[in-house]
Backbone atoms as SQL, in Angstrom:
CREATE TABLE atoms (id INTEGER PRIMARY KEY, chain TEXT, resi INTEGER, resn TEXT, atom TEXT, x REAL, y REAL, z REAL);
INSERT INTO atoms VALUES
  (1, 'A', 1, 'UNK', 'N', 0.848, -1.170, 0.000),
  (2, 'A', 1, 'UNK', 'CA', 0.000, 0.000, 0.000),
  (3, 'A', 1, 'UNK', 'C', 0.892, 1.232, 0.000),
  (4, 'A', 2, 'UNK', 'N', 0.569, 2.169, -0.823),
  (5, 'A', 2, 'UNK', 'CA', 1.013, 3.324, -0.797),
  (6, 'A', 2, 'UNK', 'C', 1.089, 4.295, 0.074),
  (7, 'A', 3, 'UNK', 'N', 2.128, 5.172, 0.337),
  (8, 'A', 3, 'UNK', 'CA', 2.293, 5.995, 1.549),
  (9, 'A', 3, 'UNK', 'C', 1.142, 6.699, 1.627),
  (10, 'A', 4, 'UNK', 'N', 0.704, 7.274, 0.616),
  (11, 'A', 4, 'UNK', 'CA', -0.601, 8.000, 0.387),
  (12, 'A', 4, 'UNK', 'C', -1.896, 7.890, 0.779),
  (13, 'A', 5, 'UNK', 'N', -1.665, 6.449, 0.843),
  (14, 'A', 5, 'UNK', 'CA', -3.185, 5.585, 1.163),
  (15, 'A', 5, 'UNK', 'C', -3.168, 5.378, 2.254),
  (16, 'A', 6, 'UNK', 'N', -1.911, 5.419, 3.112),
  (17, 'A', 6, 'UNK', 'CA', -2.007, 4.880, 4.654),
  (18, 'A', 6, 'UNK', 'C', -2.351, 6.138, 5.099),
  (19, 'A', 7, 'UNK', 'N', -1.622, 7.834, 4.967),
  (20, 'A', 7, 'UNK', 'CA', -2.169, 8.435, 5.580),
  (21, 'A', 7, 'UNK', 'C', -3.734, 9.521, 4.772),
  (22, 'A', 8, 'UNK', 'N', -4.080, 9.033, 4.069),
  (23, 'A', 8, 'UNK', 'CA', -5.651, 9.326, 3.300),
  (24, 'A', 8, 'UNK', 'C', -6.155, 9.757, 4.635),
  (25, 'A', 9, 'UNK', 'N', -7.200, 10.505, 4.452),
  (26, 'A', 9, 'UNK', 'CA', -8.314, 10.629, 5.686),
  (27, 'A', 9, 'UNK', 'C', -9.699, 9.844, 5.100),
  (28, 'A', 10, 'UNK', 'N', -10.248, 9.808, 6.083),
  (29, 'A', 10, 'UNK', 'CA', -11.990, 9.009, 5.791),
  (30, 'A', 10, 'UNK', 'C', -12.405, 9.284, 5.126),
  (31, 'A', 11, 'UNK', 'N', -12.645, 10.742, 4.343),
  (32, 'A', 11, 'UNK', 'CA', -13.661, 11.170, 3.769),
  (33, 'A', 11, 'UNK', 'C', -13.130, 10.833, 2.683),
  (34, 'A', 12, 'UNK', 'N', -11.737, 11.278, 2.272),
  (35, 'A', 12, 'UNK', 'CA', -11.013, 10.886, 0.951),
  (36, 'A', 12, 'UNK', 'C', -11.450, 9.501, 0.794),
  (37, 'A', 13, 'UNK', 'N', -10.588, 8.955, 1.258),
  (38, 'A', 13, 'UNK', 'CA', -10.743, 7.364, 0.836),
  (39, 'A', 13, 'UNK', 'C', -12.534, 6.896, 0.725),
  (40, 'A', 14, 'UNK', 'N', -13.209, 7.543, 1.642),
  (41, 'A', 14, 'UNK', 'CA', -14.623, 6.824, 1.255),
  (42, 'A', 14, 'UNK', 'C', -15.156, 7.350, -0.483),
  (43, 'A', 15, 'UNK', 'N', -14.460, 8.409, -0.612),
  (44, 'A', 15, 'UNK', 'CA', -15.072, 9.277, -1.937),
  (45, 'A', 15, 'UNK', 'C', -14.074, 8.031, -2.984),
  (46, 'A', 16, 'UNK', 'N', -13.065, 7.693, -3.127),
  (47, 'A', 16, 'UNK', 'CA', -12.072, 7.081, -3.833),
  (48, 'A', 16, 'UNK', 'C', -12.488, 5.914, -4.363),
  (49, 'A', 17, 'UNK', 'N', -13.154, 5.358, -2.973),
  (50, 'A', 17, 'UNK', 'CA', -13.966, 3.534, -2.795),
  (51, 'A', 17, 'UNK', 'C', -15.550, 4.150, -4.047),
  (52, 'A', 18, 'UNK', 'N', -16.156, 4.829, -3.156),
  (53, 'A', 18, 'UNK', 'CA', -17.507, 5.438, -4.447),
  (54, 'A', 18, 'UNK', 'C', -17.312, 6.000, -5.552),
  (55, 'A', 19, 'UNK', 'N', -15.834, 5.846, -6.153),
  (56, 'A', 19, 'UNK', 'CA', -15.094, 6.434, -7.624),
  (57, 'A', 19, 'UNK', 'C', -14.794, 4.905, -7.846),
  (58, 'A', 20, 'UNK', 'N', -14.361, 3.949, -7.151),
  (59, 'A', 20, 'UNK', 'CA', -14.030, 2.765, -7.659),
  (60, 'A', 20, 'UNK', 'C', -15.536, 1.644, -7.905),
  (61, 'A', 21, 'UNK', 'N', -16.222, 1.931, -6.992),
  (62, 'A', 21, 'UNK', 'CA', -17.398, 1.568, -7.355),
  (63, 'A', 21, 'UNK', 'C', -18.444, 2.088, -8.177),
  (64, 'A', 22, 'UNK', 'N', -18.398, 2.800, -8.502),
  (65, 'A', 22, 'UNK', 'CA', -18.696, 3.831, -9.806),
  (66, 'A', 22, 'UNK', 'C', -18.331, 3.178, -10.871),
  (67, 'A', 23, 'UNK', 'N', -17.094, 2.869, -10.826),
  (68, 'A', 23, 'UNK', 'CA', -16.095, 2.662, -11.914),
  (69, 'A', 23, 'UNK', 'C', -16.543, 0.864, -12.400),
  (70, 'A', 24, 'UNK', 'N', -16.711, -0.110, -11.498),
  (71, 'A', 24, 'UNK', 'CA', -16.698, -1.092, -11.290),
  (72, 'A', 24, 'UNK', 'C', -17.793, -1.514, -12.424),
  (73, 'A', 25, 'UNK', 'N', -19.136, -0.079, -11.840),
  (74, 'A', 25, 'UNK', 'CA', -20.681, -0.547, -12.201),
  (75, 'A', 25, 'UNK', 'C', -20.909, -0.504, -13.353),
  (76, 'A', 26, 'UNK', 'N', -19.807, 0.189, -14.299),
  (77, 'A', 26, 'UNK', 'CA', -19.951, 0.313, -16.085),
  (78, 'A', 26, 'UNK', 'C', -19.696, -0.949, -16.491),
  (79, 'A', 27, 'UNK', 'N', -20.714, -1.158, -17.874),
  (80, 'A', 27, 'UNK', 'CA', -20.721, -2.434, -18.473),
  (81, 'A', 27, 'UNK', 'C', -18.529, -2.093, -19.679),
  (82, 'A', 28, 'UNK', 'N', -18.151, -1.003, -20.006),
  (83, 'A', 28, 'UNK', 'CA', -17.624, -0.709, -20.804),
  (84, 'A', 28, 'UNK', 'C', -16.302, -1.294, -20.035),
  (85, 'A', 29, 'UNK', 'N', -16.046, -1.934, -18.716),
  (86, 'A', 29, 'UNK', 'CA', -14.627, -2.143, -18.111),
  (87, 'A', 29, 'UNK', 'C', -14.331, -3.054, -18.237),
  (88, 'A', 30, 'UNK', 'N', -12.988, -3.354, -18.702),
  (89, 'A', 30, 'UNK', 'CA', -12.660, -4.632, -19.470),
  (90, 'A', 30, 'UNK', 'C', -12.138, -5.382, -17.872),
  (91, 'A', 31, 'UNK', 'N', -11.736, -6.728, -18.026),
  (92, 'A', 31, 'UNK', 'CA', -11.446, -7.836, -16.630),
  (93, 'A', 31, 'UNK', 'C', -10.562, -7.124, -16.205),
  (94, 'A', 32, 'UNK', 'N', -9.607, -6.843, -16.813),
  (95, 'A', 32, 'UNK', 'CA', -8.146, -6.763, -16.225),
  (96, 'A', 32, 'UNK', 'C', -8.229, -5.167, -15.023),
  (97, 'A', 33, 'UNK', 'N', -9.105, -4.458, -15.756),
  (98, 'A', 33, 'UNK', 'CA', -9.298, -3.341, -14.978),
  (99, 'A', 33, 'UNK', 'C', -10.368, -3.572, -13.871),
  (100, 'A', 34, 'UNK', 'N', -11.017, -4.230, -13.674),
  (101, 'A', 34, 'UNK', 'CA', -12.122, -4.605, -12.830),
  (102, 'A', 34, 'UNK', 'C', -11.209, -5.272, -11.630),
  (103, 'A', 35, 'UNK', 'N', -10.754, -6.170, -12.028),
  (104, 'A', 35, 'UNK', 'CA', -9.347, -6.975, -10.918),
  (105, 'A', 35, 'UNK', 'C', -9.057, -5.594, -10.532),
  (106, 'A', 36, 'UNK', 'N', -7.876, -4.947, -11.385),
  (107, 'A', 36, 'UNK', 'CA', -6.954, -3.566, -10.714),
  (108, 'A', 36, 'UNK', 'C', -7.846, -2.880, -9.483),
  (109, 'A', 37, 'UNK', 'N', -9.312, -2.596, -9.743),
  (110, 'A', 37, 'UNK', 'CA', -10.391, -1.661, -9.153),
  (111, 'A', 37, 'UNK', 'C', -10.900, -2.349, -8.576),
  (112, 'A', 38, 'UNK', 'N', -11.025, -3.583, -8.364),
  (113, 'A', 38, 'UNK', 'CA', -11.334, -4.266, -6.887),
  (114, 'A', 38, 'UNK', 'C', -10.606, -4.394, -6.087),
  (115, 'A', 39, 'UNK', 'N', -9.289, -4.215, -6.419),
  (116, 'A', 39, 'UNK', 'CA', -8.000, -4.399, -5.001),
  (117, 'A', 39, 'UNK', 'C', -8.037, -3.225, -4.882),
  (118, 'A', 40, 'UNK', 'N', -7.762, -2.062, -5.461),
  (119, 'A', 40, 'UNK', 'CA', -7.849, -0.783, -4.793),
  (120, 'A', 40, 'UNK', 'C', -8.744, -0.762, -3.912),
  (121, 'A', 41, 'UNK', 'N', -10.468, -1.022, -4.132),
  (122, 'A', 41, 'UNK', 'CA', -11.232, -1.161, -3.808),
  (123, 'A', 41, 'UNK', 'C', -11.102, -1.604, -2.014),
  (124, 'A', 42, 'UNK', 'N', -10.737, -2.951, -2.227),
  (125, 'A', 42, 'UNK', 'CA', -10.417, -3.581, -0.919),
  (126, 'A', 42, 'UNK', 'C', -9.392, -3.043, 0.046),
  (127, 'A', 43, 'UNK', 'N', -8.519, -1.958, -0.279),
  (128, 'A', 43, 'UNK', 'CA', -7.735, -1.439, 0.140),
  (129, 'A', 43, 'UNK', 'C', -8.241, -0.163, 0.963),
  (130, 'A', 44, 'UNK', 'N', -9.446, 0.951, -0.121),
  (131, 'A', 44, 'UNK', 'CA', -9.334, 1.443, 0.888),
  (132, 'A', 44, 'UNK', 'C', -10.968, 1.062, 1.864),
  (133, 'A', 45, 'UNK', 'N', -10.986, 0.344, 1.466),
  (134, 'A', 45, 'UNK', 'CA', -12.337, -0.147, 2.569),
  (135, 'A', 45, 'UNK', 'C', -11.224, -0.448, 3.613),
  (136, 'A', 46, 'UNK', 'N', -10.113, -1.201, 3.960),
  (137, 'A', 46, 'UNK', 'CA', -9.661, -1.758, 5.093),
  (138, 'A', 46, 'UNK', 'C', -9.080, -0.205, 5.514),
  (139, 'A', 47, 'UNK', 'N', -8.840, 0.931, 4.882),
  (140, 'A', 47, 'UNK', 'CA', -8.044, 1.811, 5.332),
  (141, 'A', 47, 'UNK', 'C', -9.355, 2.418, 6.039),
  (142, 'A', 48, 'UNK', 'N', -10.910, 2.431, 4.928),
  (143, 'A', 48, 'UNK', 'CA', -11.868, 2.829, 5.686),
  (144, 'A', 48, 'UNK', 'C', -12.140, 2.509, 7.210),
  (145, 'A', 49, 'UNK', 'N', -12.171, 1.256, 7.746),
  (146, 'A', 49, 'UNK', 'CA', -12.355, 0.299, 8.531),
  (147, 'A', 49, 'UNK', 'C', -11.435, 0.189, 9.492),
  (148, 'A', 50, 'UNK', 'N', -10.437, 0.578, 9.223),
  (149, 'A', 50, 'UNK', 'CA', -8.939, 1.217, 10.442),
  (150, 'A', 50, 'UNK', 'C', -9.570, 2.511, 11.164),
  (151, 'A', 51, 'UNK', 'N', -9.815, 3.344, 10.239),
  (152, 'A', 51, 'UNK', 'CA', -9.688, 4.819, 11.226),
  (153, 'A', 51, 'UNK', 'C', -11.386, 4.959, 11.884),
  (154, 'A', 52, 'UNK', 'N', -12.386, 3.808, 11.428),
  (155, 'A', 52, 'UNK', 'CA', -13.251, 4.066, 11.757),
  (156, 'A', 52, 'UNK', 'C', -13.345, 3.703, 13.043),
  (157, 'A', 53, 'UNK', 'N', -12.782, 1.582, 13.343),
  (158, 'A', 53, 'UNK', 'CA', -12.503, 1.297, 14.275),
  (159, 'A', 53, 'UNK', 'C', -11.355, 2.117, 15.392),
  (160, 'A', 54, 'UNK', 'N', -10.632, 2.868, 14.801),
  (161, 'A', 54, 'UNK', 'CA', -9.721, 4.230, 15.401),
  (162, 'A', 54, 'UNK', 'C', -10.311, 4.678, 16.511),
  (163, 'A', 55, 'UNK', 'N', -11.479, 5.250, 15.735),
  (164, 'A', 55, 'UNK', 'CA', -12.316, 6.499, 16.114),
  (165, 'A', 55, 'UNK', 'C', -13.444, 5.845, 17.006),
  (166, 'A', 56, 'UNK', 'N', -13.780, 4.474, 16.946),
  (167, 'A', 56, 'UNK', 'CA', -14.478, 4.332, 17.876),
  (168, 'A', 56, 'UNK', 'C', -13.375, 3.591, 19.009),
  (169, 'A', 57, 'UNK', 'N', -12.372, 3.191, 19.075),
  (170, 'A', 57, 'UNK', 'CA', -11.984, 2.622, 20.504),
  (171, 'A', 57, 'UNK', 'C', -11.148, 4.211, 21.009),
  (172, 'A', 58, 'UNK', 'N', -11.766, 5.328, 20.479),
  (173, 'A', 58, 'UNK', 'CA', -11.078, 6.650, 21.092),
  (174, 'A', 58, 'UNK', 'C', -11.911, 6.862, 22.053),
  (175, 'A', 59, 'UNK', 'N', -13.283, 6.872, 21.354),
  (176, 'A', 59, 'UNK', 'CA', -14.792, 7.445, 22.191),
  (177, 'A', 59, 'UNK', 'C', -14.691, 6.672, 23.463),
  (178, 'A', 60, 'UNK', 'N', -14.742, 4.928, 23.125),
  (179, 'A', 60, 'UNK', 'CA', -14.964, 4.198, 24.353),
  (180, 'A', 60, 'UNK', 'C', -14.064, 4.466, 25.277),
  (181, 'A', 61, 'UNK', 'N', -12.748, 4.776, 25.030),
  (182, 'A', 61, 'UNK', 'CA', -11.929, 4.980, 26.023),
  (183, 'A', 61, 'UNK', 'C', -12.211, 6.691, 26.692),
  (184, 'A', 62, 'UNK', 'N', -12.725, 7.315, 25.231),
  (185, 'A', 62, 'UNK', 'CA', -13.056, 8.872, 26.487),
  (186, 'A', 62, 'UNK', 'C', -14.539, 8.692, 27.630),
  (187, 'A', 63, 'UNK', 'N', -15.565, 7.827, 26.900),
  (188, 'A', 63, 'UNK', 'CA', -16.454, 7.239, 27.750),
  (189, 'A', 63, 'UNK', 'C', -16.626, 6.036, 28.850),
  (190, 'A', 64, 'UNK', 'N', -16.176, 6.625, 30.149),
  (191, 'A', 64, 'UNK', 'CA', -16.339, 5.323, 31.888),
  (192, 'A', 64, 'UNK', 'C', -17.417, 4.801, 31.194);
C-alpha cells in the first residue's frame, strides 16, 4: 500500500472507494481493470475500517 493511502483521511478514501465503485458498475470495463479496481477497492475499505474502528476505541476509552 502506498504511503498515500495509509495516511488518506476518511472522507477521501470513502469518496475514492464510491469512484471505484462507480467505476466497477460500467458495463464498458474490461477484466483486467475490474481486478486492478477491486484491489484498490479492498484497500481502501480496510483503510476505511482502520480509522473508523480508530475512532471508535477513542470514544470508548473517552467514555467510563
Amino acid at each position: 500500500m502506498s504511503e498515500k493511502k495509509e495516511r488518506i483521511s476518511f472522507e477521501d478514501a470513502l469518496r475514492e472507494l464510491e469512484d471505484v465503485v462507480e467505476k466497477l458498475s460500467r458495463e464498458d470495463v474490461s477484466l483486467e481493470d475490474s481486478v486492478r479496481l477491486y484491489e484498490e477497492g479492498l484497500k481502501l475499505s480496510g483503510i476505511c475500517s482502520d480509522i473508523l474502528e480508530k475512532a471508535t476505541q477513542k470514544i470508548t476509552e473517552l467514555n467510563p
